[in-house]
C-alpha positions as CSV (number, residue, x, y, z in Angstrom):
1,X,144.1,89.3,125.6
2,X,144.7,89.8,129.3
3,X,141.4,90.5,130.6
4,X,140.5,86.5,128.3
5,X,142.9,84.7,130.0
6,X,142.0,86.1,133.7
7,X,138.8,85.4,133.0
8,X,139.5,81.3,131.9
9,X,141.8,81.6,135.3
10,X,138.8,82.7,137.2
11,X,136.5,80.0,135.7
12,X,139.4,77.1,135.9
13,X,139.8,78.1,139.9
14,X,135.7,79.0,140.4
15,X,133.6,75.8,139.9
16,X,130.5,77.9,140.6
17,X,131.1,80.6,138.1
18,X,132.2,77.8,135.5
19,X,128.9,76.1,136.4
20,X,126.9,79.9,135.6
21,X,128.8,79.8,132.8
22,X,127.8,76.2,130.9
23,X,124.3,77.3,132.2
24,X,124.5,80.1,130.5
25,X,125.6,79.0,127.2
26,X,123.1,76.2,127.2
27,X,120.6,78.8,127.7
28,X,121.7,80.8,124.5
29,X,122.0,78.0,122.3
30,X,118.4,76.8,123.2
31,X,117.2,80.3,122.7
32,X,119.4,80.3,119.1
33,X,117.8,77.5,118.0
34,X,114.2,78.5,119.4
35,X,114.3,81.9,117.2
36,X,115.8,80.3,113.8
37,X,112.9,77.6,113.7
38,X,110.8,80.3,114.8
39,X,112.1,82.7,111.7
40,X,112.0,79.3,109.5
41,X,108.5,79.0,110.1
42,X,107.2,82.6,109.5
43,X,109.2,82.2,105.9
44,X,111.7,84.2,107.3
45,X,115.8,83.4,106.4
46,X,118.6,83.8,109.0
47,X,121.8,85.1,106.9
48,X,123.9,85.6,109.5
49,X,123.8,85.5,113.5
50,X,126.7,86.1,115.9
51,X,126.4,86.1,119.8
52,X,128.7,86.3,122.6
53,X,129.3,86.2,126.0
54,X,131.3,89.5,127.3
55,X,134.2,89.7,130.0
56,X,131.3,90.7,132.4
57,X,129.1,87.9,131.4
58,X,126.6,89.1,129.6
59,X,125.2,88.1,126.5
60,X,125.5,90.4,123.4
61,X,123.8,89.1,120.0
62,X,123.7,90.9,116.3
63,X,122.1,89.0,113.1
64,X,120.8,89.5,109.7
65,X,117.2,88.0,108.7
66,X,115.6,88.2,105.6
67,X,112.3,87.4,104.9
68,X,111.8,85.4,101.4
69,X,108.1,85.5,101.6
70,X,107.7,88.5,101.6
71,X,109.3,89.2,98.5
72,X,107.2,87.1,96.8
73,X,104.0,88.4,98.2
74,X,105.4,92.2,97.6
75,X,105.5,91.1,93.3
76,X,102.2,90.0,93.7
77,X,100.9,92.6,95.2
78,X,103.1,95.2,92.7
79,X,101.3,93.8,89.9
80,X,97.8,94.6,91.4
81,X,98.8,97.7,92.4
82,X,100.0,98.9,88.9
83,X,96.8,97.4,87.2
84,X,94.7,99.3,90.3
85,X,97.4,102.4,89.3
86,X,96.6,101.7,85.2
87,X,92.9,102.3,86.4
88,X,92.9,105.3,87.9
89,X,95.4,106.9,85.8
90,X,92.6,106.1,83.1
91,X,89.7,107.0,85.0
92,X,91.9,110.4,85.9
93,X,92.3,111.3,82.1
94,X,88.7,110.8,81.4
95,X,87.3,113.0,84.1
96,X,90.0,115.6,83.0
97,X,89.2,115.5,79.3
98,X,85.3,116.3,80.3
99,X,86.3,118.8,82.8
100,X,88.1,120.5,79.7
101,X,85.3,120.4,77.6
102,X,82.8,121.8,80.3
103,X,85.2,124.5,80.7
104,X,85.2,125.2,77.1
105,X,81.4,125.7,77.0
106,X,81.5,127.7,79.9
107,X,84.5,129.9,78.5
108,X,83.0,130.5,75.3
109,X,79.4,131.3,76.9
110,X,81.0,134.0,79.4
111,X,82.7,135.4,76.0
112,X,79.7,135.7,74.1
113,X,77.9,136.7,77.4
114,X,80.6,139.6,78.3
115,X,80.6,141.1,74.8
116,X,76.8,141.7,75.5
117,X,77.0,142.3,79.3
118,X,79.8,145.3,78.6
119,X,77.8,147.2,75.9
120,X,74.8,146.8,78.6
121,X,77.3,148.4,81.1
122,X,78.5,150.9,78.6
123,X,75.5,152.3,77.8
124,X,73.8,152.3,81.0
125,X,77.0,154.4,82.7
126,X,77.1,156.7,80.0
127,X,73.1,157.6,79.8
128,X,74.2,158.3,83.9
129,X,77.0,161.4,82.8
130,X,76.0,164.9,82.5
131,X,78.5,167.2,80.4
132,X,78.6,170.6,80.7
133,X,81.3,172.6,79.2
């Protein structure tokens, strides 16, 4: 509370820095109203604001915006992204159900194949052996 009342003192018995200071608050004001039409006009919603001027006389500022188009653009575009999602889900399965089939033929034709290919193999090492006893 000190350092606030000094600094009313110093602006009551300084016209120049009271003059910097009006300036200065004119200046945020304009530069308030500036960015909430310009956040107005993007679609854009200012929930809360707060600015201040500190004991050094400098200007501090915090806010909230929220922007209400977007919102309603982001639903629109969730609903063609889960009918684009739908599609390829569908479009997935398919390719995976011919895959499987595919690898079915191939499976059963290396079975068939390797029952052959082994007696082949069989018979060719064993006419290779020599026994002697």
């Amino acid at each position: 509370m000190k350092k606030s009342t000094k600094g009313r003192k110093k602006m009551q018995n300084d016209p120049k820095l009271e003059k910097e200071m009006k300036e200065l608050i004119k200046g945020v004001e304009a530069m308030t109203k500036l960015s909430e039409s310009m956040y107005r006009g993007t679609g854009k919603k200012v929930v809360y604001r707060h600015g201040y001027i500190d004991e050094n006389g400098e200007y501090r500022s915090c806010a909230y915006i929220r922007s209400e188009s977007g919102n309603k653009m982001s639903e629109k575009l969730r609903q063609a992204r889960k009918k684009n999602t739908e599609r390829l889900i569908t479009k997935t399965k398919e390719k995976a159900a011919e895959r499987k089939e595919k690898l079915q033929e191939v499976l059963e034709e290396k079975k068939s194949d390797s029952g052959q290919t082994d007696r082949q193999e069989q018979k060719e090492l064993g006419s290779g052996l020599d026994l002697h006893i």
